[in-house]
PyMOL Python script that loads the backbone (N, CA, C, O; Angstrom):
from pymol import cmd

cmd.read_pdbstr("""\
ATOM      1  N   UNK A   1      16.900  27.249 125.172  1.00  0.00           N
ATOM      2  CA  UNK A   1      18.146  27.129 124.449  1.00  0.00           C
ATOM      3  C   UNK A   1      17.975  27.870 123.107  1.00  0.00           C
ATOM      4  O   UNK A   1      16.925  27.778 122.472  1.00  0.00           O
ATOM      5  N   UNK A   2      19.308  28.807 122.572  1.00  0.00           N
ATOM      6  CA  UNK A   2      18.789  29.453 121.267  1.00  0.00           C
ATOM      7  C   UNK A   2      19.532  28.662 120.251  1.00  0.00           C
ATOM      8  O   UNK A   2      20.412  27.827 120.462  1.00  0.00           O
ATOM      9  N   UNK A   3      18.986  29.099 118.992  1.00  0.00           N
ATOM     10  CA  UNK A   3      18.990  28.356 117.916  1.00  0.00           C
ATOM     11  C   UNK A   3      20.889  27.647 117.615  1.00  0.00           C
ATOM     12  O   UNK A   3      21.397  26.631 117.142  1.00  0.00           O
ATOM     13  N   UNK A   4      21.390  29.057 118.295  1.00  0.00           N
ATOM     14  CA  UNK A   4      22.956  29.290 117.860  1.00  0.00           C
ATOM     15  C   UNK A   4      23.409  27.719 119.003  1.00  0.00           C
ATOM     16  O   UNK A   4      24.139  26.852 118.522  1.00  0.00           O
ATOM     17  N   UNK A   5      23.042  27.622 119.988  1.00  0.00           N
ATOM     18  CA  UNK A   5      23.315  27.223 120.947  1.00  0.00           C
ATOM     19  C   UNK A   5      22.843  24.929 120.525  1.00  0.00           C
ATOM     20  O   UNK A   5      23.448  23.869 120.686  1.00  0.00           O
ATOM     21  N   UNK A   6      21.663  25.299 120.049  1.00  0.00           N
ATOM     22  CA  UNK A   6      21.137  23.861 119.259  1.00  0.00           C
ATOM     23  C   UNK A   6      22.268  23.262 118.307  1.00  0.00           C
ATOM     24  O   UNK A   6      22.746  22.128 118.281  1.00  0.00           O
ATOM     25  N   UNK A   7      22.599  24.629 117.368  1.00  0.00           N
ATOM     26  CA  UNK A   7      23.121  24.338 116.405  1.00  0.00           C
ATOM     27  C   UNK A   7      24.962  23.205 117.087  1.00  0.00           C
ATOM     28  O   UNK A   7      25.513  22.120 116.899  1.00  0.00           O
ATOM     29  N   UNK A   8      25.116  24.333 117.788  1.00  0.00           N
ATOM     30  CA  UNK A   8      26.687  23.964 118.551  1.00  0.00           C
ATOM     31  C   UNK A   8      26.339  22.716 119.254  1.00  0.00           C
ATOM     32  O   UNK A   8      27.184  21.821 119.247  1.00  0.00           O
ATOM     33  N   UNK A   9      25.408  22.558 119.757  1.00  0.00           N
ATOM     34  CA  UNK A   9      25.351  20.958 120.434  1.00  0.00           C
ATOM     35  C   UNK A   9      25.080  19.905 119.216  1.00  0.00           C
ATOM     36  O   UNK A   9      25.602  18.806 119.406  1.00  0.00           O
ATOM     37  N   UNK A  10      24.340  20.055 117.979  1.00  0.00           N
ATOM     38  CA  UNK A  10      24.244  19.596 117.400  1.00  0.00           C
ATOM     39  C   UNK A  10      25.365  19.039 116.690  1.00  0.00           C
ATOM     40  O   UNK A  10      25.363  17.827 116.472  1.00  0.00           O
ATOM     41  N   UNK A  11      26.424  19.831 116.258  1.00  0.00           N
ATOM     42  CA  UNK A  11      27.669  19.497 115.642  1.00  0.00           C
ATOM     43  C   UNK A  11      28.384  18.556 116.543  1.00  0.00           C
ATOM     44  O   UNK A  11      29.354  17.874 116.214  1.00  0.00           O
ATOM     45  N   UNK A  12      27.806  18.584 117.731  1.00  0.00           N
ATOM     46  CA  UNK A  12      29.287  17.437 118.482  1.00  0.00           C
ATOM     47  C   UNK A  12      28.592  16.348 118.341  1.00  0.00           C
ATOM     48  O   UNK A  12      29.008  15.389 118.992  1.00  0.00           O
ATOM     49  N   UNK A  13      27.199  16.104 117.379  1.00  0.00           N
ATOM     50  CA  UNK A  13      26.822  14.865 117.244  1.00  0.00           C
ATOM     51  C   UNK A  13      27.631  14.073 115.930  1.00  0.00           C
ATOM     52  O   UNK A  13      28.050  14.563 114.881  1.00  0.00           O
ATOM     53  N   UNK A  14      27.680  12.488 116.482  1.00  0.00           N
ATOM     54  CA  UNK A  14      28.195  11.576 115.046  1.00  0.00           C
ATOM     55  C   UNK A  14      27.193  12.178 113.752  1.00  0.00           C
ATOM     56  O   UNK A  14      26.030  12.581 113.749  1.00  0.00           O
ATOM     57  N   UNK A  15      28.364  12.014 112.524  1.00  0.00           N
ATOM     58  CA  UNK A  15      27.457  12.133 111.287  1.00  0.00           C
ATOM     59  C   UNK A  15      26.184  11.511 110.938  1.00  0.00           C
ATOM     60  O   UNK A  15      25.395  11.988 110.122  1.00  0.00           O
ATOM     61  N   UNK A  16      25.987  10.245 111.699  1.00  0.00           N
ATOM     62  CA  UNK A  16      24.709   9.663 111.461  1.00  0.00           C
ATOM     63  C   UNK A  16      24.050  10.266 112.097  1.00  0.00           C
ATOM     64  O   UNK A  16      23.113  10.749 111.461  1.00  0.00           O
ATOM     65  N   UNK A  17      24.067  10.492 113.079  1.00  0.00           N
ATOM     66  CA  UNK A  17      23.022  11.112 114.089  1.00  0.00           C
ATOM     67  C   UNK A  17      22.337  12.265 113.730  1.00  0.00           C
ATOM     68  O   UNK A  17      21.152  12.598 113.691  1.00  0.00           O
ATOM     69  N   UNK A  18      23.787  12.970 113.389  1.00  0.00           N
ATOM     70  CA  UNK A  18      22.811  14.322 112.703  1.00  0.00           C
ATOM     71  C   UNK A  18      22.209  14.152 111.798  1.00  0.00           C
ATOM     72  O   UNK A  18      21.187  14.828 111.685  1.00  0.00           O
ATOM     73  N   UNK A  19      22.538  13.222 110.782  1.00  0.00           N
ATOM     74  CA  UNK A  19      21.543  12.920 109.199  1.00  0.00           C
ATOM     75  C   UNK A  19      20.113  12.960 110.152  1.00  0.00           C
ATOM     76  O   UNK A  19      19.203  13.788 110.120  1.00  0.00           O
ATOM     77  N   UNK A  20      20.230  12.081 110.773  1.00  0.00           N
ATOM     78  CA  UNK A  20      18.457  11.643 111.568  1.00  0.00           C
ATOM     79  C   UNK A  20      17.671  13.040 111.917  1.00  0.00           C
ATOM     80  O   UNK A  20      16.523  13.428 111.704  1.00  0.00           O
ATOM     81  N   UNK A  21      18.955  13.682 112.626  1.00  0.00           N
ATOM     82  CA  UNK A  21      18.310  14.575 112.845  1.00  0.00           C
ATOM     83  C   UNK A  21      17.644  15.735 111.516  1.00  0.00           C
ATOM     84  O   UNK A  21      16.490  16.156 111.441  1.00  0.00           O
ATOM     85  N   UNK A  22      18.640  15.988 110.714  1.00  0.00           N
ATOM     86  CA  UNK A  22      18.090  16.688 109.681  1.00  0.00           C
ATOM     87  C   UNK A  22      16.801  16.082 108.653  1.00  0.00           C
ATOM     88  O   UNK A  22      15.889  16.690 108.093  1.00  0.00           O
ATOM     89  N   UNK A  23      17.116  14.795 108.671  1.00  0.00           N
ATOM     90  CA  UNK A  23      15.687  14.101 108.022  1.00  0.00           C
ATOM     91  C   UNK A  23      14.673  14.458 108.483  1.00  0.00           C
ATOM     92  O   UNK A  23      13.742  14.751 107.733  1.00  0.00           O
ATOM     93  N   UNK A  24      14.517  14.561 110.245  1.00  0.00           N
ATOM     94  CA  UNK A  24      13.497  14.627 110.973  1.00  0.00           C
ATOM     95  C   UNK A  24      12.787  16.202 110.671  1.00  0.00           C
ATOM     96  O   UNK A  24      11.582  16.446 110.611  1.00  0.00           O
ATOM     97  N   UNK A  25      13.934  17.173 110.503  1.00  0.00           N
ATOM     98  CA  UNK A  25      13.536  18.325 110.515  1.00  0.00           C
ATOM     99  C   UNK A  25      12.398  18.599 109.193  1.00  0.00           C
ATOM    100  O   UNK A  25      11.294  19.143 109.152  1.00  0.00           O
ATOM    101  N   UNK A  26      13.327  17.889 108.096  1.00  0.00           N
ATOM    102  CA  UNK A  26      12.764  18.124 106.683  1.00  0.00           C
ATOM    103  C   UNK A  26      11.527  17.601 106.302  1.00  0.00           C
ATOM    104  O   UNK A  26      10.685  17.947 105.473  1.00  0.00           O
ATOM    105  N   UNK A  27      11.633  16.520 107.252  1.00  0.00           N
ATOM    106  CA  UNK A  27      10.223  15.249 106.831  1.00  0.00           C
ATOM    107  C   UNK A  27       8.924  17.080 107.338  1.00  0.00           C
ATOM    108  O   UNK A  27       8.151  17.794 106.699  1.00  0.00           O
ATOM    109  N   UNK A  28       9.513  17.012 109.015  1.00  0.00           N
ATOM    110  CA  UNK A  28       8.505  17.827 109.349  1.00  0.00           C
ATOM    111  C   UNK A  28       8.126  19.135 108.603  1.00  0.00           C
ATOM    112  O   UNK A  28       7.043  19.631 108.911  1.00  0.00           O
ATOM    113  N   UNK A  29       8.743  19.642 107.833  1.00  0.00           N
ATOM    114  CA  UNK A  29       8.536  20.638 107.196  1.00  0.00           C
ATOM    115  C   UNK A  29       7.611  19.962 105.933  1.00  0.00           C
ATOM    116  O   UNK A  29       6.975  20.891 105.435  1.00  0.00           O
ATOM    117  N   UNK A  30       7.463  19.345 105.597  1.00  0.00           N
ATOM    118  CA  UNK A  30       6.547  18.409 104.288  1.00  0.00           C
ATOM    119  C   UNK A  30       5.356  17.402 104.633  1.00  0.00           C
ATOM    120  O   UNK A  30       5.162  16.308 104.103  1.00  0.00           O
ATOM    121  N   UNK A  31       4.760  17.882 105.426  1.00  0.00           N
ATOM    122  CA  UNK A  31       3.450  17.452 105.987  1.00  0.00           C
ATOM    123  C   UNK A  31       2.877  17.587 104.809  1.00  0.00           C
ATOM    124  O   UNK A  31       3.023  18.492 103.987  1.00  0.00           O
ATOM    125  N   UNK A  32       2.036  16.384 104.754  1.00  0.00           N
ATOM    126  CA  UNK A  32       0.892  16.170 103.109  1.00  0.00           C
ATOM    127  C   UNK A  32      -0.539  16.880 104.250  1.00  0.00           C
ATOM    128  O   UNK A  32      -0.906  16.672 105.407  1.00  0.00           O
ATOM    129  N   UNK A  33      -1.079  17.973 102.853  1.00  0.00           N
ATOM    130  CA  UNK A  33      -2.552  18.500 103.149  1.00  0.00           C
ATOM    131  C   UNK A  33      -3.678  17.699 102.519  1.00  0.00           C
ATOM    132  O   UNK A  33      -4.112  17.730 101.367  1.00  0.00           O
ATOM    133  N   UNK A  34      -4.113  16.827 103.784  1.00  0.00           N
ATOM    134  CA  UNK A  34      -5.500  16.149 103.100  1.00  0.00           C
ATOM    135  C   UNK A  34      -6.519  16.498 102.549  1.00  0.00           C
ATOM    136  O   UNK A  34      -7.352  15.662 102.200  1.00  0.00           O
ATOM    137  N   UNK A  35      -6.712  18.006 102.316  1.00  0.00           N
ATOM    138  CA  UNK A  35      -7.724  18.416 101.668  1.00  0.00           C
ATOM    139  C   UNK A  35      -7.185  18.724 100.129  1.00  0.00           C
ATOM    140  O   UNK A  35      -7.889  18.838  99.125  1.00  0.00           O
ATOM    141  N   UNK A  36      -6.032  18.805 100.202  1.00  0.00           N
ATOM    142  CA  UNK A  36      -5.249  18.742  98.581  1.00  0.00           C
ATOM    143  C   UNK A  36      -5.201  17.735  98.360  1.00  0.00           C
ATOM    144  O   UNK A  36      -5.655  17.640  97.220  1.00  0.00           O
ATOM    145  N   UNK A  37      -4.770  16.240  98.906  1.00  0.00           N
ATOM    146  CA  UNK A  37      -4.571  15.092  98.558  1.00  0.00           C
ATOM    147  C   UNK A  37      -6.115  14.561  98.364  1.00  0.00           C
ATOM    148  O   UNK A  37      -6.363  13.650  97.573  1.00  0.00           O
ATOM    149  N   UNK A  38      -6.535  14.826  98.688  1.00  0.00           N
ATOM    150  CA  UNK A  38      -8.614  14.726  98.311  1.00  0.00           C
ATOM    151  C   UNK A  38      -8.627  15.059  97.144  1.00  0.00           C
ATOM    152  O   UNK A  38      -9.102  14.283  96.314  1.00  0.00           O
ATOM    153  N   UNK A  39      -8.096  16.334  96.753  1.00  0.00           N
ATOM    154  CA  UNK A  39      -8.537  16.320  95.742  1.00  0.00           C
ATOM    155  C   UNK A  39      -7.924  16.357  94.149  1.00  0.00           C
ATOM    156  O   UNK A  39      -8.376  16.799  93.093  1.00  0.00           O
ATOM    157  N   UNK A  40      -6.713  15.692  94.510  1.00  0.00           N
ATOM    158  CA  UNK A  40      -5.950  15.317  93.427  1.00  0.00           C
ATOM    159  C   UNK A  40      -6.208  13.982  93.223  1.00  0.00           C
ATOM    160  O   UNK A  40      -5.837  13.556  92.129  1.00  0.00           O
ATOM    161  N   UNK A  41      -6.833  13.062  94.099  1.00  0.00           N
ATOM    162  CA  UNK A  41      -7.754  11.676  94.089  1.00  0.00           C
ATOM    163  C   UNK A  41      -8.719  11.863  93.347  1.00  0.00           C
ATOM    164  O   UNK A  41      -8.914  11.013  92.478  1.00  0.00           O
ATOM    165  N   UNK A  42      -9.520  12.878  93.428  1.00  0.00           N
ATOM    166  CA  UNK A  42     -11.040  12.730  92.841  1.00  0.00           C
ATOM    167  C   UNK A  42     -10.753  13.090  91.530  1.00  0.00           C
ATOM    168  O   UNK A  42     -11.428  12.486  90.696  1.00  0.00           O
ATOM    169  N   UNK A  43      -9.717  14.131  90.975  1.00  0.00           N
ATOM    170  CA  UNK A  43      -8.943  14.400  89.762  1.00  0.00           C
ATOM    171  C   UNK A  43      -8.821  13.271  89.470  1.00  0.00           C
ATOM    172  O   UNK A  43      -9.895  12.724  89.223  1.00  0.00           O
ATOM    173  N   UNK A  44      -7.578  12.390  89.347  1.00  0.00           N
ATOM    174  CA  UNK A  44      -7.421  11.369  89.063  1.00  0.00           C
ATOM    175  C   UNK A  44      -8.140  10.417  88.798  1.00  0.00           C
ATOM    176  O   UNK A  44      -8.146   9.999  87.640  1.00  0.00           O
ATOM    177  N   UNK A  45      -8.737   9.965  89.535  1.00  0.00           N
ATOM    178  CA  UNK A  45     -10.437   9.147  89.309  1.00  0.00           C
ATOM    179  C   UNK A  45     -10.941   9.390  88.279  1.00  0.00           C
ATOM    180  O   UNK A  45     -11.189   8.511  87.453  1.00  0.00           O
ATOM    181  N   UNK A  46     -11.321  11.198  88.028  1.00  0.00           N
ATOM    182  CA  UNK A  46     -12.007  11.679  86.566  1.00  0.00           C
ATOM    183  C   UNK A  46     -11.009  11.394  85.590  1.00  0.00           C
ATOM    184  O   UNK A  46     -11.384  10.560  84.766  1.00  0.00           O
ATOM    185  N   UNK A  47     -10.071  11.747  85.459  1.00  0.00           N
ATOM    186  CA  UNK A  47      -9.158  11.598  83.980  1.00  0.00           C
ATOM    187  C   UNK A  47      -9.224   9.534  83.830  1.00  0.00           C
ATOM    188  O   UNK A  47      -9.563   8.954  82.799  1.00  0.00           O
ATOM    189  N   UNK A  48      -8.863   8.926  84.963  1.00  0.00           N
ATOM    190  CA  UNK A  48      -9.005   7.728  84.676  1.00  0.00           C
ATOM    191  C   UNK A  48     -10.283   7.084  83.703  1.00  0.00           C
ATOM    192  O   UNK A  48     -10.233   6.356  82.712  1.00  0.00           O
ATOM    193  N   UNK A  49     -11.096   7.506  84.220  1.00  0.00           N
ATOM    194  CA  UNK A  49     -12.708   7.054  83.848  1.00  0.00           C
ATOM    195  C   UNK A  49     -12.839   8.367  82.365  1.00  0.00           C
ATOM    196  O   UNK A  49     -13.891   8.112  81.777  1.00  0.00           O
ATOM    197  N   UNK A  50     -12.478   8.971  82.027  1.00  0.00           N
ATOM    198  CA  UNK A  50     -12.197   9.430  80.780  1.00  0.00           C
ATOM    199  C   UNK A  50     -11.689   9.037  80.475  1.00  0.00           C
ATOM    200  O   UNK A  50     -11.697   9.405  79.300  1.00  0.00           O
ATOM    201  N   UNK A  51     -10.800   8.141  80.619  1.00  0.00           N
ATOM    202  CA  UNK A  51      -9.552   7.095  79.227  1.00  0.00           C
ATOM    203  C   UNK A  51     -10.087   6.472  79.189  1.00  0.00           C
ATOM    204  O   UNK A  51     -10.430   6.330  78.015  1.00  0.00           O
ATOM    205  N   UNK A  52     -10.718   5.537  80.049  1.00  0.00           N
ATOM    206  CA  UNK A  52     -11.383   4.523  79.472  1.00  0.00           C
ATOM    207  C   UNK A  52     -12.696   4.207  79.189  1.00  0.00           C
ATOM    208  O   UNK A  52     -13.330   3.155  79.268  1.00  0.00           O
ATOM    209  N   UNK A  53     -13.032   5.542  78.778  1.00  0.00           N
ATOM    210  CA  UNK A  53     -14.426   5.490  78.478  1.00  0.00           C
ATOM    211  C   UNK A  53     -14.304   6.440  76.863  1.00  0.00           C
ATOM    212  O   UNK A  53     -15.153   6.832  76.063  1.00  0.00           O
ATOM    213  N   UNK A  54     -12.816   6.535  76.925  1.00  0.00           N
ATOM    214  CA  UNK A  54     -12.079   6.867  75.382  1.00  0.00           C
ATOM    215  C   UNK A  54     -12.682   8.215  74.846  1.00  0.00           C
ATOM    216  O   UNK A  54     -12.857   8.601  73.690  1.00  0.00           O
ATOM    217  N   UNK A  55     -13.026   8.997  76.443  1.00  0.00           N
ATOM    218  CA  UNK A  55     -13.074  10.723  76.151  1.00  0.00           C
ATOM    219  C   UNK A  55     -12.043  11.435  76.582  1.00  0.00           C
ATOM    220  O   UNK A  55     -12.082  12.632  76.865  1.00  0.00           O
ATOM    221  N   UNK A  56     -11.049  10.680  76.645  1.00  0.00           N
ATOM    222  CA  UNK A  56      -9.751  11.603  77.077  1.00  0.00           C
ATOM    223  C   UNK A  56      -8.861  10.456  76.230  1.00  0.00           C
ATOM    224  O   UNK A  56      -9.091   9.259  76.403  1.00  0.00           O
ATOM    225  N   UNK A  57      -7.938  10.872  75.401  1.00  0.00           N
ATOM    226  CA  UNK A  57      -6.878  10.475  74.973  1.00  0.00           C
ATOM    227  C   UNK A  57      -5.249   9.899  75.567  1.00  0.00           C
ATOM    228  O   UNK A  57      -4.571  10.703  76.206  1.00  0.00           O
ATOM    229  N   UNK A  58      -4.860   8.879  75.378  1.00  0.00           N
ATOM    230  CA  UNK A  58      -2.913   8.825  76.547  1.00  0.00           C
ATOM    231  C   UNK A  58      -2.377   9.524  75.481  1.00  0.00           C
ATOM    232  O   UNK A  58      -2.796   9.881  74.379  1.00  0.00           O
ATOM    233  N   UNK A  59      -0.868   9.674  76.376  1.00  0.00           N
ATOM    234  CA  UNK A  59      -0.070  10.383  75.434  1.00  0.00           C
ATOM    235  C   UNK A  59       1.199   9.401  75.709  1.00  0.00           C
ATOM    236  O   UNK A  59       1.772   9.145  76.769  1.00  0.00           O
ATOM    237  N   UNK A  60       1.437   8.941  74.386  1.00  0.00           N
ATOM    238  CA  UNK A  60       2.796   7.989  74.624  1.00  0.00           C
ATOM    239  C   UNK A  60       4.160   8.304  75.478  1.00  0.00           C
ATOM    240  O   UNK A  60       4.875   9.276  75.235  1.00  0.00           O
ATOM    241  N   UNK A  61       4.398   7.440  76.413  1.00  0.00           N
ATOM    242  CA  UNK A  61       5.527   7.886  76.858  1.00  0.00           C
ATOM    243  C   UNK A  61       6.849   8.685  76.204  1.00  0.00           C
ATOM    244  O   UNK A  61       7.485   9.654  76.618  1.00  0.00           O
ATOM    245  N   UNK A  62       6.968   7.969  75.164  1.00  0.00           N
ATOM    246  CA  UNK A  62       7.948   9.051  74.423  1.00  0.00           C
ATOM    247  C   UNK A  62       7.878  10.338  74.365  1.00  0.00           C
ATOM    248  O   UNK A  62       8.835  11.112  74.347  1.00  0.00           O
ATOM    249  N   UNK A  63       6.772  10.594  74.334  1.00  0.00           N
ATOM    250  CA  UNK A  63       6.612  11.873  73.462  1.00  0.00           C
ATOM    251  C   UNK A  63       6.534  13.013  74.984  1.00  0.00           C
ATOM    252  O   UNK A  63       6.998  14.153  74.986  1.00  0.00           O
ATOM    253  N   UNK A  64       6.010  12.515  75.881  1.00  0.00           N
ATOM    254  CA  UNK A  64       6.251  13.364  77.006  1.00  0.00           C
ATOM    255  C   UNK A  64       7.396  13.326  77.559  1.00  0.00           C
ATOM    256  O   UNK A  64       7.651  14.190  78.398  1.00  0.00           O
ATOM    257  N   UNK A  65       8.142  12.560  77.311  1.00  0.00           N
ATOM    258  CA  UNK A  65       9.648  12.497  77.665  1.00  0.00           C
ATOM    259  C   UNK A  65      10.753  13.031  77.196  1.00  0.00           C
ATOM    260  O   UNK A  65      11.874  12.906  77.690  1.00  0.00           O
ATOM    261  N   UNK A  66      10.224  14.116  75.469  1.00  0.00           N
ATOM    262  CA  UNK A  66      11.029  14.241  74.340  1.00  0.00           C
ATOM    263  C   UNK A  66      11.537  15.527  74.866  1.00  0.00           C
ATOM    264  O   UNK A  66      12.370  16.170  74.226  1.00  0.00           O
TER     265      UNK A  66
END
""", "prot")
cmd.dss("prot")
cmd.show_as("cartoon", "prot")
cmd.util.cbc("prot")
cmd.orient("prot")
């Protein structure tokens, strides 16, 4: 079936249906990379354990918000 042809069956679906369907599409396009999510953990970990070991400084919410 071609894309043109998906698309046209798709439209004779209820509005909910298609939401599902477009969620489904989008979710799949945004797959998390565990080797990035590794290592924005081990990041995190370090800046944590630098605040509170009071070699890294916070920055008040305000002021990053300004």
């Amino acid at each position: 079936m071609s894309n043109k042809e998906i698309l046209k069956q798709a439209m004779k679906l209820k509005p909910e249906e298609r939401f599902l369907i477009i969620e489904g599409l989008i979710k799949s396009l945004d797959e998390p990379d565990k080797k990035i999510d590794s290592i924005w953990i081990e990041e995190a970990e370090k800046r944590l354990k630098a605040y509170r070991t009071g070699k890294l400084k916070g920055v008040p919410m305000e002021k990053v918000f300004r």
